[in-house]
C-alpha positions in Angstrom: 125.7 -44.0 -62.5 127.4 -44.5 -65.9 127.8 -48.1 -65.5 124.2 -48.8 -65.1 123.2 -46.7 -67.9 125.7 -48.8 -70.3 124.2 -51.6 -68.4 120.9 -51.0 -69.4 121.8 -49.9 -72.9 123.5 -53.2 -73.7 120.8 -55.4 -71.9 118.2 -53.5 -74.2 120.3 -54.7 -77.5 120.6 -58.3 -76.1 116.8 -58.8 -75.2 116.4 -58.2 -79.3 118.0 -61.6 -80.3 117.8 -65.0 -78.6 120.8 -66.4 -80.5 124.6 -65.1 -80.9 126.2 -64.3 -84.0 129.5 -65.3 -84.8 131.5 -63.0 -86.9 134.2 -64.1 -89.5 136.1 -62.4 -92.0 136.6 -64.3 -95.1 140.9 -64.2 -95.7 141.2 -66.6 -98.7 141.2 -69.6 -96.4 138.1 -72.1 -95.9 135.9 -71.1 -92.8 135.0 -74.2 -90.9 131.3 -74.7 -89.9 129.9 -77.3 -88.3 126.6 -78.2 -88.1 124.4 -80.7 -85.9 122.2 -83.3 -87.5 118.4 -82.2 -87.8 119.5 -78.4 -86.6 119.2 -75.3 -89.2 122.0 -73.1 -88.8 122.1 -69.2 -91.1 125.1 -68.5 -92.4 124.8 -64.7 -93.4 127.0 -62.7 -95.9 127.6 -58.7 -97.4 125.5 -60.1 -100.8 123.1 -62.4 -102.4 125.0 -65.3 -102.7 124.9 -68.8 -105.1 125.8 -71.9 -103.4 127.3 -74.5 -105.0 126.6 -78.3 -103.3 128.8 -80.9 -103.7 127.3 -84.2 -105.4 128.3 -85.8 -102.1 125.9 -83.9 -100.1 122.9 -84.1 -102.1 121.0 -86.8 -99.7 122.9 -85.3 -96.8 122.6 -81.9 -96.5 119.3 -79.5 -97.3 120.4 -76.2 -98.7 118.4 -72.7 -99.7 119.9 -69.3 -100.2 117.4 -66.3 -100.0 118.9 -62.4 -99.5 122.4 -63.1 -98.8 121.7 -65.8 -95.9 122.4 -69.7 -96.3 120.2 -71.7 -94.3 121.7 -75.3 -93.7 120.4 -78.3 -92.5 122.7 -81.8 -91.9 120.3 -84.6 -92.5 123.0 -87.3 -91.4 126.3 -86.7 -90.5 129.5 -86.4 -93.1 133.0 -85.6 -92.6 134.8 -82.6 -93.4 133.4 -81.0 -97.0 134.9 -78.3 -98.8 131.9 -75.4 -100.7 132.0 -72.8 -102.5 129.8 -70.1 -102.1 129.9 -66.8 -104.2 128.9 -63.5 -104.0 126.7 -62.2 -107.1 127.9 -58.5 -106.9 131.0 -59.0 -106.7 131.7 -62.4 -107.9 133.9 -63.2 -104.8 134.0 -67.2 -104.1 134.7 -68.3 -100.3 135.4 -71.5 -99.1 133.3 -73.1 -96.2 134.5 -76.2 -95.0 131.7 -77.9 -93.8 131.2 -80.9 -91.3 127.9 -82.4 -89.6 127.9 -84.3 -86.6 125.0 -85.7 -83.7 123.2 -82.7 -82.3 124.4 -82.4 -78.6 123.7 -80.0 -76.5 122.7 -76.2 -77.2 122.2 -74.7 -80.9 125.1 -73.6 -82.8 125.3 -69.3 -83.4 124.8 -68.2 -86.6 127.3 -66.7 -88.3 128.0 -63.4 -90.1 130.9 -63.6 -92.9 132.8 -60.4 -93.5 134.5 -60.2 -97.2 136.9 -57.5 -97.5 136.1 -55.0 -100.3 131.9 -56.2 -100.3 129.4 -53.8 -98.6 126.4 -54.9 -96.4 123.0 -54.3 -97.7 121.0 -57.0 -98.8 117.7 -57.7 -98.4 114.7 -57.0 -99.1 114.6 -53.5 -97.7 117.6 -53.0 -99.6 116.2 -53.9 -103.0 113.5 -51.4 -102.3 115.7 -48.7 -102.0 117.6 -49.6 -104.5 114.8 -50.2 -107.1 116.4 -53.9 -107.7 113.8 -55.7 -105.9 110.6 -57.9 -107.1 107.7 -55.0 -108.0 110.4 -51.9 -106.8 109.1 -49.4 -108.8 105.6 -49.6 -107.4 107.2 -49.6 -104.0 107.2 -46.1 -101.9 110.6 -45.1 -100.4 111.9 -47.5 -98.0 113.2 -45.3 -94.4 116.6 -47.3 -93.6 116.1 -46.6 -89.7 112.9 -48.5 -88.6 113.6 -47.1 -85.2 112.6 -43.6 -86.8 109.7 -42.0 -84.6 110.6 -44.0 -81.3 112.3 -42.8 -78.6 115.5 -45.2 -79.7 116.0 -42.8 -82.8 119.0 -40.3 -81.7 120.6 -40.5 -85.6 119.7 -36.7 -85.7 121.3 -35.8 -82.3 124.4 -33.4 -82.7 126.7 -36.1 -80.8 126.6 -38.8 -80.3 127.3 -40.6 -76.2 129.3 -43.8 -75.5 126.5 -45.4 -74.5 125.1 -45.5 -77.8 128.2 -45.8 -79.8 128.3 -49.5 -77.6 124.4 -49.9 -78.1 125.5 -49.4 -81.9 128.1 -51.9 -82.1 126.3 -54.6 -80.3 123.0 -54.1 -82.4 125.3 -54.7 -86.1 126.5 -58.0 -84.2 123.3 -59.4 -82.4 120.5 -57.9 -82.9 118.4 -59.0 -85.6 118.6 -57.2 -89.0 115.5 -55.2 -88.8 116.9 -53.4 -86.0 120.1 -52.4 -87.2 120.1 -49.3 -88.1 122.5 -46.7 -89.9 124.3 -43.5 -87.7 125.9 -40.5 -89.2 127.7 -40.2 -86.3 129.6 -43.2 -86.9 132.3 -43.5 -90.1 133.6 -47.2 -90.9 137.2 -46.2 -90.4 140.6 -49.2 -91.9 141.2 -51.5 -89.3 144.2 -54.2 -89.3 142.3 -57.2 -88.6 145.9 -59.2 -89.0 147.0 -57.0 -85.3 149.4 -59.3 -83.2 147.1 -59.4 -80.3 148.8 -61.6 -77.8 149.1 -59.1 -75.7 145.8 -57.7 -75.7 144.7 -58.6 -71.9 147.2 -58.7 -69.2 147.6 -60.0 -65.6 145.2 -62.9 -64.9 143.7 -62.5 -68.1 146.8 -63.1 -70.1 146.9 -65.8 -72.7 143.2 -66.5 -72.0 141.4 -65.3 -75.2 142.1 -65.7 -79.1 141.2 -61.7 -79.9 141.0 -60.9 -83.4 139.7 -56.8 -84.2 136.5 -57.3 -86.6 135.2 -53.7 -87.6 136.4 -50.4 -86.4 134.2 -46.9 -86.7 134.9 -43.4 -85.5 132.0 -40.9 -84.0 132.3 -37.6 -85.3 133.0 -36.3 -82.3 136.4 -37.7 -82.6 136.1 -40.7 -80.6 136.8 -44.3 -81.9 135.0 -47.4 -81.3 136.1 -50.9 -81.9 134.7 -54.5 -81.9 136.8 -57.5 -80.7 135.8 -60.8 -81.3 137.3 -62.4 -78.3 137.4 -66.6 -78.2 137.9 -68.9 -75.0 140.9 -70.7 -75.3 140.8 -72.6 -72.2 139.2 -76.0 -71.2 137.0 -73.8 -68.7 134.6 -71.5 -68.6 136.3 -68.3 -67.9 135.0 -64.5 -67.8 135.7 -61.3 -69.6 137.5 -58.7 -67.0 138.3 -55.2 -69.3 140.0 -53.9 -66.4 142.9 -55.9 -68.1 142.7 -54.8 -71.3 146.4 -53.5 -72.1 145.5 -50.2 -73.6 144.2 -46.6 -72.7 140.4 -46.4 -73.1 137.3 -44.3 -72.4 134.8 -47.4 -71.8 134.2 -51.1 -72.7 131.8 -53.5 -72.8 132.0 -57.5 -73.2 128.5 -58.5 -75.1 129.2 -61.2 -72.4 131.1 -61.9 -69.1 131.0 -65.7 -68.4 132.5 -67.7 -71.9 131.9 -71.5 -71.6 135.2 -73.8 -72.5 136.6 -73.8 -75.9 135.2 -75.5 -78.8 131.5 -75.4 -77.2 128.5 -72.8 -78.0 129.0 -69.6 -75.7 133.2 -69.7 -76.3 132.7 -66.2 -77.9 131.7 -63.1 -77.7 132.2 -59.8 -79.0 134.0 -56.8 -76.9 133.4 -53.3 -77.7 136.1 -50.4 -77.0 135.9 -47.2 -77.2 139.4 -44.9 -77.2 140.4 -41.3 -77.9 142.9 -42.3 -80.4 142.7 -45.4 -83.4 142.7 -48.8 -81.9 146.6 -49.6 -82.8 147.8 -46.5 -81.1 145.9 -46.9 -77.8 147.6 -50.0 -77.5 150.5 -50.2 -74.7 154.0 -51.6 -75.6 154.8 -54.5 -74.1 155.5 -55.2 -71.5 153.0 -52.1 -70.2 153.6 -49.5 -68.5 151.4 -50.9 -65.8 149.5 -53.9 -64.6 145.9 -53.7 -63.0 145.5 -56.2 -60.2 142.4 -58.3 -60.5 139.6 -56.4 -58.9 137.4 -57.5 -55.9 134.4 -55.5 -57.3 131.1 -57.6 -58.5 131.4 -58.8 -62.0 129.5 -56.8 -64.4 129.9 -56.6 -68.2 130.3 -52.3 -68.3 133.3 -50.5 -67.4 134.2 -46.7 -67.3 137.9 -46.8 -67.0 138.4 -44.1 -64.4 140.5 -40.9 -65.0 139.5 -40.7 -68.6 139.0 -37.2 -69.8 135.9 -38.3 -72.0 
């Protein structure tokens, strides 16, 4: 019964977007980002951003910047271009390597760049609460949960369940930004987003996924929930089995099961965790202590890891 109702949590946050967002975090190297000829592609960060276009570009690639999203369009292909793009609040600068080639087959993800030390919150609800935007002191107060009212609102519930500290998570990553909301249950908590993480998945799943931690938060009823962005590395499509997972935890959920091959849209997706203890401590040693067989039950993308106390 718990599976089904994580189930249906998740597939409720998924029917919200059509398209996937990639996450990156910005660590003083140039993020590469392709894009296809003739196909827009956002590229979203913490702040209102300026972008700087290279002469070289100026017949080749269309450019706008409006509340802290690029939108890019490749009008012919070029080779490998390096950008700068900076943050107006803080006056950060990151790098984006940029390259366009023929449009083939599906539409690239968007993208959502992380930069240590900024805070999310642009936009134009933003500005209204703030009292920065166009005509803001006019404005009446702007409620930060638009999901106040429905019967999706539980940010005034005393606890808060696993299902929705997953229906959370996958909402900051996929859902689009008038649905996500903020949850006083939840606390950003420090997460080491440099974490050797070879050892991550075990048995069958060993070896098969780049795994990088992206954003860490713990509910204030002591739990702690993590998101993974896990990568394909394999010329394959392959799938997402958490019984493998290499650590002790109370429940997780892969945004997605089946990950097409490396280096084509669907190689990624996002894995959400949730554990008793921080992320780094619920971690086994390696080798572990013990090594799940690959399970004959149906695939599905929910998982209550059985004997947990929670």
């Amino acid at each position: 019964m718990k599976i089904s109702i994580l189930a249906s949590s998740l597939a409720l946050v998924m029917s919200c977007s059509v398209f996937a967002v990639e996450p990156i975090e910005w660590r003083s190297k140039p993020i590469k980002i392709p894009l296809q000829v003739g196909e827009q592609r956002l590229i979203h960060f913490p702040d209102h951003v300026v972008f700087g276009r290279p002469r070289s570009l100026a017949d080749k690639l269309d450019a706008d910047s409006m509340q802290g999203t690029l939108y890019l369009t490749a009008q012919d292909e070029f080779a490998p271009t390096q950008v700068k793009v900076k943050l107006n609040d803080s006056g950060d600068i990151v790098l984006l390597e940029l390259v366009a080639v023929p449009k083939a087959g599906a539409p690239l993800d968007e993208v959502l760049i992380s930069v240590p030390g900024s805070e999310a919150g642009t936009g134009a609800a933003a500005e209204a609460i703030s009292g920065t935007g166009t005509g803001s002191q006019k404005s009446a107060p702007v409620d930060d949960n638009p999901l106040a009212g429905t019967p999706f609102d539980t940010s005034g519930d005393a606890a808060i369940s696993p299902e929705e500290m997953i229906q959370f998570a996958a909402r900051e990553f996929y859902a689009p930004p008038r649905l996500r909301t903020n949850d006083q249950r939840l606390n950003r908590t420090a997460l080491n987003s440099a974490e050797d993480m070879r050892d991550l998945f075990i048995d069958t799943s060993y070896g098969i996924f780049d795994a990088t931690p992206i954003a860490a938060w713990q509910s204030t009823s002591g739990q702690y929930l993590t998101a993974i962005k896990l990568v394909n590395r394999k010329s394959s499509p392959v799938k997402v089995n958490p019984f493998h997972l290499n650590m002790q935890y109370s429940y997780a959920a892969a945004q997605h099961i089946q990950l097409n091959q490396n280096n084509v849209p669907g190689d990624t997706t996002m894995l959400y965790v949730i554990s008793d203890r921080p992320f780094s401590d619920s971690r086994y040693e390696s080798p572990a202590p013990w090594a799940p067989v690959a399970s004959s039950q149906p695939a599905v993308n929910q998982y209550h890891r059985q004997g947990s106390n929670k």
